[in-house]
Backbone bond lengths (Angstrom), bond angles and torsions (degrees), N, CA, C in turn:
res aa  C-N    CA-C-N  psi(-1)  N-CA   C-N-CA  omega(-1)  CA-C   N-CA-C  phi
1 X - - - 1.447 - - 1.520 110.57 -
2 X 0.968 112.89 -58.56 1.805 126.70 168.90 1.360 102.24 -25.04
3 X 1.490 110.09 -59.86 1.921 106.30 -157.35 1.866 84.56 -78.86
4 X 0.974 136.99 -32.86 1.857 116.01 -158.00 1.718 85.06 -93.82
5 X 1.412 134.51 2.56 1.527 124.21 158.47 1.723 108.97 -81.34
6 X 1.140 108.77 -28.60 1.503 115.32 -166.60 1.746 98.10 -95.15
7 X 1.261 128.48 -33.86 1.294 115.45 151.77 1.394 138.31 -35.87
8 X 1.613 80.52 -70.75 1.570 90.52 -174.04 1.515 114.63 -80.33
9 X 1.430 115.19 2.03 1.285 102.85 156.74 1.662 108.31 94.51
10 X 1.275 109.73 10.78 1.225 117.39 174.97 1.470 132.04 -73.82
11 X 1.650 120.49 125.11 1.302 97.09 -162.93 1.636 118.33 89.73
12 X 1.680 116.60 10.14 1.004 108.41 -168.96 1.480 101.30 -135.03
13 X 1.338 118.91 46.09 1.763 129.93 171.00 1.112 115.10 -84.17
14 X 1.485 114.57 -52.22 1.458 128.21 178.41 1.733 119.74 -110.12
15 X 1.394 120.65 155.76 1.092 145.94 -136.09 1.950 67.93 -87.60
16 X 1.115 109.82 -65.19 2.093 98.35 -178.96 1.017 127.11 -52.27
17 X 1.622 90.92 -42.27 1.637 90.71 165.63 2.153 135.48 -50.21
18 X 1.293 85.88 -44.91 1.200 108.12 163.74 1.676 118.96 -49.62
19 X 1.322 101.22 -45.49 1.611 113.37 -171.46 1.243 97.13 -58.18
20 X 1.305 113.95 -62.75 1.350 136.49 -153.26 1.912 98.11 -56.71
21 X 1.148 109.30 -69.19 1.439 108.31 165.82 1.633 118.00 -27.76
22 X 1.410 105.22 -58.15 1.391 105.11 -177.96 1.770 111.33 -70.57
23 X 0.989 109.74 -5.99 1.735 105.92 -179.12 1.648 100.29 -91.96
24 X 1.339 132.30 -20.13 1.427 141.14 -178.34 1.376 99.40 -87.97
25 X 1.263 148.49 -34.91 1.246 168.99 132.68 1.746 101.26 -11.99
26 X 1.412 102.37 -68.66 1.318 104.84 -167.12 1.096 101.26 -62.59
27 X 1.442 114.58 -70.95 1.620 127.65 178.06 1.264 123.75 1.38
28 X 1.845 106.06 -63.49 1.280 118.95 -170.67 1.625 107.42 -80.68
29 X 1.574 123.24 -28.19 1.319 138.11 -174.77 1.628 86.59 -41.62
30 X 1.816 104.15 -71.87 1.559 124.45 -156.86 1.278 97.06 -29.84
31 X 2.029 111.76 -78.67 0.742 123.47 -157.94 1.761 112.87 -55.63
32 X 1.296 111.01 -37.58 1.957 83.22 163.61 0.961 133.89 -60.62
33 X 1.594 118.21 -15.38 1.374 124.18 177.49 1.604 115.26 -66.65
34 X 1.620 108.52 -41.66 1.347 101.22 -167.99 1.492 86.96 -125.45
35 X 1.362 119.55 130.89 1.606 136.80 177.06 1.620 108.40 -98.21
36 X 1.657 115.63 2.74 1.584 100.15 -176.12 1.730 90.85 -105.45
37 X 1.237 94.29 -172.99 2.269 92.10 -164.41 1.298 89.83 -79.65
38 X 1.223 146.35 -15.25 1.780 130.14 161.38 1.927 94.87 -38.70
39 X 1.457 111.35 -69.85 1.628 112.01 -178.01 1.698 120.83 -34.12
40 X 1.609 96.57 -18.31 1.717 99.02 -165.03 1.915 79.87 -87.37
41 X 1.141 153.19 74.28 1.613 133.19 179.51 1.474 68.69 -147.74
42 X 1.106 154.99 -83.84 1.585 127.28 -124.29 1.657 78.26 -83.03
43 X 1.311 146.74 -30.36 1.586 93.86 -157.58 1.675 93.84 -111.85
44 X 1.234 112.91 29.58 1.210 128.68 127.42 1.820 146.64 -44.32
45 X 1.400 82.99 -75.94 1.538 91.97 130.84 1.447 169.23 -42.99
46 X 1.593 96.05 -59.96 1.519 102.19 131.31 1.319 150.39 -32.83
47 X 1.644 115.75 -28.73 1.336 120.89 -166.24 1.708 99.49 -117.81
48 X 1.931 106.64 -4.40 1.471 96.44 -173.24 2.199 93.94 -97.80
49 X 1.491 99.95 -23.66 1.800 95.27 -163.45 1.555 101.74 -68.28
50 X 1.142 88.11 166.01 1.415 107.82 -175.09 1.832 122.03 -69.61
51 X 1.103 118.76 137.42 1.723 119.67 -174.43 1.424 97.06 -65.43
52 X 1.157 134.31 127.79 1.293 130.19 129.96 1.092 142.36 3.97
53 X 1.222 145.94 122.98 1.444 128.53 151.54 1.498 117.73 -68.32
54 X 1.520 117.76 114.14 1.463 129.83 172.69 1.321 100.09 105.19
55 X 1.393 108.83 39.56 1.968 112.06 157.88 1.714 86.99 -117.39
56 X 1.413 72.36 147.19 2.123 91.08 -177.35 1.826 80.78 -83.01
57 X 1.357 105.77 139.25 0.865 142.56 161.56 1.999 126.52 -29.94
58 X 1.672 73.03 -45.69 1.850 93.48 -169.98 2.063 95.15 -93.39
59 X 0.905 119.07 -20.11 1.533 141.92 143.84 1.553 119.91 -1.20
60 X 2.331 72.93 -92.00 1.252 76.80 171.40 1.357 117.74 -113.63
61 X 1.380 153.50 59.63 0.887 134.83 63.64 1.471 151.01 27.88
62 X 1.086 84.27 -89.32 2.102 96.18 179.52 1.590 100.02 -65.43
63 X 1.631 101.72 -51.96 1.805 98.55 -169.07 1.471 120.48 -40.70
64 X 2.081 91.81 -39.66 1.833 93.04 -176.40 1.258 118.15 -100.50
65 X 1.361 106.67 0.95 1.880 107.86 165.56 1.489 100.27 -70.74
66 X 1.315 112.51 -44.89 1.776 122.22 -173.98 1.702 101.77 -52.57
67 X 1.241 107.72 -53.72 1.941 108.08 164.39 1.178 130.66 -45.36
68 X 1.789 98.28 -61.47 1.572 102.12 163.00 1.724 122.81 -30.83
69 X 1.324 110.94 -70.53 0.943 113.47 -154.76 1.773 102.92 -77.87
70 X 0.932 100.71 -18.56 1.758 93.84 172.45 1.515 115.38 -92.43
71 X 1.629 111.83 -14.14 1.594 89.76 161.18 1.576 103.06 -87.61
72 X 0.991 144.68 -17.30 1.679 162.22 -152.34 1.735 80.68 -73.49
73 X 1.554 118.69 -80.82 1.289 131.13 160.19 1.498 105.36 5.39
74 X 1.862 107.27 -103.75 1.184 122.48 -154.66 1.890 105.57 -35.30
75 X 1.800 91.04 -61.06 1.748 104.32 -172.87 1.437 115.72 -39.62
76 X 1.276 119.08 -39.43 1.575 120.71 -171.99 1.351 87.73 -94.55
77 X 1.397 160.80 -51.66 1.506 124.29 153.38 1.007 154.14 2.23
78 X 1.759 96.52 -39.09 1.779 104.14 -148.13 1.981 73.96 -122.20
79 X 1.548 127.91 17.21 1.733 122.94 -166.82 1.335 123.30 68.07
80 X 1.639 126.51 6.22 1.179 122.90 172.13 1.471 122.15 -99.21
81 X 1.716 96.62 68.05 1.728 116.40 170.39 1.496 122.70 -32.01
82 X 1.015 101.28 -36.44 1.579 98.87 -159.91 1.806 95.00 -76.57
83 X 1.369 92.70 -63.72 1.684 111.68 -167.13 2.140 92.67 -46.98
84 X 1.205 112.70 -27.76 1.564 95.15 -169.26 1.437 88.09 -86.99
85 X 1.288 129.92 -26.14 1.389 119.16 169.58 1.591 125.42 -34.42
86 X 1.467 83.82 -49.89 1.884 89.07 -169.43 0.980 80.66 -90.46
87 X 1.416 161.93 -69.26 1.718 120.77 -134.11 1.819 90.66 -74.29
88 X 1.090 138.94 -28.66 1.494 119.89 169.18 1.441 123.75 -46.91
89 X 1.520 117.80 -48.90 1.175 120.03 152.53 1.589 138.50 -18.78
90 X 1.475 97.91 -70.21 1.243 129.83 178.25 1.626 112.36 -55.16
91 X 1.757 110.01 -43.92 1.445 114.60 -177.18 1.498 85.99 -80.54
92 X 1.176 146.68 -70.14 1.600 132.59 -173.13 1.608 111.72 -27.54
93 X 1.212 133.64 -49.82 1.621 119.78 -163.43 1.359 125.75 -50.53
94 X 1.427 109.21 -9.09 1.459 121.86 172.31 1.180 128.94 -126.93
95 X 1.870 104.73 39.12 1.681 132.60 -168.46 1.440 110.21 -48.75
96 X 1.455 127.80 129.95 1.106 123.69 149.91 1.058 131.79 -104.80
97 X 0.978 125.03 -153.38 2.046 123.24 178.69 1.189 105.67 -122.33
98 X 1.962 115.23 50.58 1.616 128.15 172.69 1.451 92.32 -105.95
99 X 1.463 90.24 -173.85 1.697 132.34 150.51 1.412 94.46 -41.16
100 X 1.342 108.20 -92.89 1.357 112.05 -160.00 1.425 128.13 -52.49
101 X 1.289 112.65 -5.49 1.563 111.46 164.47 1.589 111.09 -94.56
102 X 1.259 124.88 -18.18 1.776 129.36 162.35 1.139 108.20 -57.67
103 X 1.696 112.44 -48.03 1.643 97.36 -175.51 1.259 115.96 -77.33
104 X 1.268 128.05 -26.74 1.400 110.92 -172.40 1.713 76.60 -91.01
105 X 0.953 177.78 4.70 1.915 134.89 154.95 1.892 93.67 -79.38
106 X 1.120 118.49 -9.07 1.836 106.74 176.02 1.817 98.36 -77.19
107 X 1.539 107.00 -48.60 1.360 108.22 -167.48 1.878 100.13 -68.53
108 X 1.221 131.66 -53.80 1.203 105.16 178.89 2.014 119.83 -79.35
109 X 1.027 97.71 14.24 1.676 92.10 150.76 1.277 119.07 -83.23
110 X 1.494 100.89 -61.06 1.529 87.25 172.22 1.453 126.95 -52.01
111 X 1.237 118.89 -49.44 1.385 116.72 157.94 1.960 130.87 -13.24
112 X 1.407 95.90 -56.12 1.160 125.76 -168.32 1.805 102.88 -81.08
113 X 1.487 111.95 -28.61 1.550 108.83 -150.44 2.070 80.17 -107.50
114 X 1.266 119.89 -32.37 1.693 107.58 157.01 1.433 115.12 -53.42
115 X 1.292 130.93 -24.38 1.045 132.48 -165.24 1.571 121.90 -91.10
116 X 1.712 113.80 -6.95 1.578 147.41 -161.22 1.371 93.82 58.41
117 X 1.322 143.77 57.48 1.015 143.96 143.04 1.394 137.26 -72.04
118 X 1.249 114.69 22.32 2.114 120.84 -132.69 1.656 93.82 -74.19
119 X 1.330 132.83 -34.12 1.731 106.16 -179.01 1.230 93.17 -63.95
120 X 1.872 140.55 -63.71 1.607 111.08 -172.32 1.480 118.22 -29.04
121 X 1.429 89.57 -68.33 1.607 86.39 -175.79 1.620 153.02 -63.08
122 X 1.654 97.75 -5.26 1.519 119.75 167.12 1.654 96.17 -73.54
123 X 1.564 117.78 -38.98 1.564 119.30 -171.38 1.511 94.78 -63.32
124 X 1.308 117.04 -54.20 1.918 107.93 -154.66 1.744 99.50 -82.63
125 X 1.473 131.14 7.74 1.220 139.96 -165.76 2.398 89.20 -109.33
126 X 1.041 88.96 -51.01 1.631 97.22 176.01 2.030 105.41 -63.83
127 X 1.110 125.16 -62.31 1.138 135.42 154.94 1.289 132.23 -5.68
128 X 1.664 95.32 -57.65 1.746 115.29 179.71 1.550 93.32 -68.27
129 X 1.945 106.96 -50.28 1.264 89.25 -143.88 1.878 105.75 -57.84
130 X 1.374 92.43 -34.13 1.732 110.10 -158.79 1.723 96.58 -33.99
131 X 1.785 110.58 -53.37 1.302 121.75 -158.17 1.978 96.90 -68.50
132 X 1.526 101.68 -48.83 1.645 82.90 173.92 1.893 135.96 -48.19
133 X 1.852 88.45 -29.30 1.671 87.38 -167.59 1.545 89.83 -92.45
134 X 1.082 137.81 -22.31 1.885 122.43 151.30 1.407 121.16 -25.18
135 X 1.811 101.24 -64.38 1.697 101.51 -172.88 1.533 109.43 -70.81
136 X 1.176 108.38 -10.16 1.872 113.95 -168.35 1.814 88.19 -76.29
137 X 1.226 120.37 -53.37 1.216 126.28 -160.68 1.557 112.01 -58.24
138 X 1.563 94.00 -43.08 1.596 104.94 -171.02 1.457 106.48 -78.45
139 X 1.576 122.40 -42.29 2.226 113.55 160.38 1.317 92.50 -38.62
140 X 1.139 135.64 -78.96 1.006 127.68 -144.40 1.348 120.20 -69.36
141 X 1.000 133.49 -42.32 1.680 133.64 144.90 1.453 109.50 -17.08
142 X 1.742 114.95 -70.95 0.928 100.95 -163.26 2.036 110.87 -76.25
143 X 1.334 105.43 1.76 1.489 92.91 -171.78 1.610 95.09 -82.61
144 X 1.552 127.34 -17.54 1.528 121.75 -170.29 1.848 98.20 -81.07
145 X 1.294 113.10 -37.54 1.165 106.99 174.34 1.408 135.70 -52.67
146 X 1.831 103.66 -22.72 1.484 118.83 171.02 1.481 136.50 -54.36
């Protein structure tokens, strides 16, 4: 998500805006650098500092769902269900009707379904799908409109 934000140039009107990109940038840099949960602290960080004034909204968003779900990732990797629980959580409160809100309700099912949680997690597994067959509906809308 990061590189098709940094493509397309998203997030890149204002001089914060800009920052802000480049601090999601780093974030994820760190965290490839270091794979043990010391590595999980910058995009840690990332998802606790404060937005900017003059980041579009929908911005940041994606940037820190894109965090979410990649520290969400590592934690339920390494067996720490719960903890990928909440940062899934946390990236959901500002759900949209993308990608990035499917993966994190897939990532906190699974989360939830390591945890013997399985009605949550049949719910956040139903969830994803709902939001996938939305965007399926809407390509395709727009491909009949072509």
């Amino acid at each position: 998500m990061l590189a098709l934000c940094l493509a397309a140039g998203c997030a890149a009107a204002t001089p914060e805006a800009r920052s802000f990109v480049e601090a999601a940038r780093a974030a994820h840099g760190e965290a490839d650098e270091d794979q043990s949960p010391a590595g999980d602290a910058a995009l840690t960080a990332f998802l606790t500092a404060p937005v900017p004034e003059g980041v579009a909204a929908e911005d940041a968003r994606a940037l820190r769902q894109d965090a979410a779900y990649r520290l969400g990732r590592r934690l339920l990797g390494r067996g720490e269900a719960g903890a990928a629980e909440a940062v899934a959580d946390r990236g959901l409160e500002d759900a949209a009707m993308d990608v990035l809100t499917a993966s994190l309700f897939v990532l906190r099912g699974e989360a939830r379904e390591t945890q013997g949680q399985l009605r949550e997690a049949a719910a956040d597994y139903s969830e994803a799908l709902r939001v996938n067959e939305r965007l399926l509906e809407r390509a395709l809308a727009r491909e009949r409109t072509r």
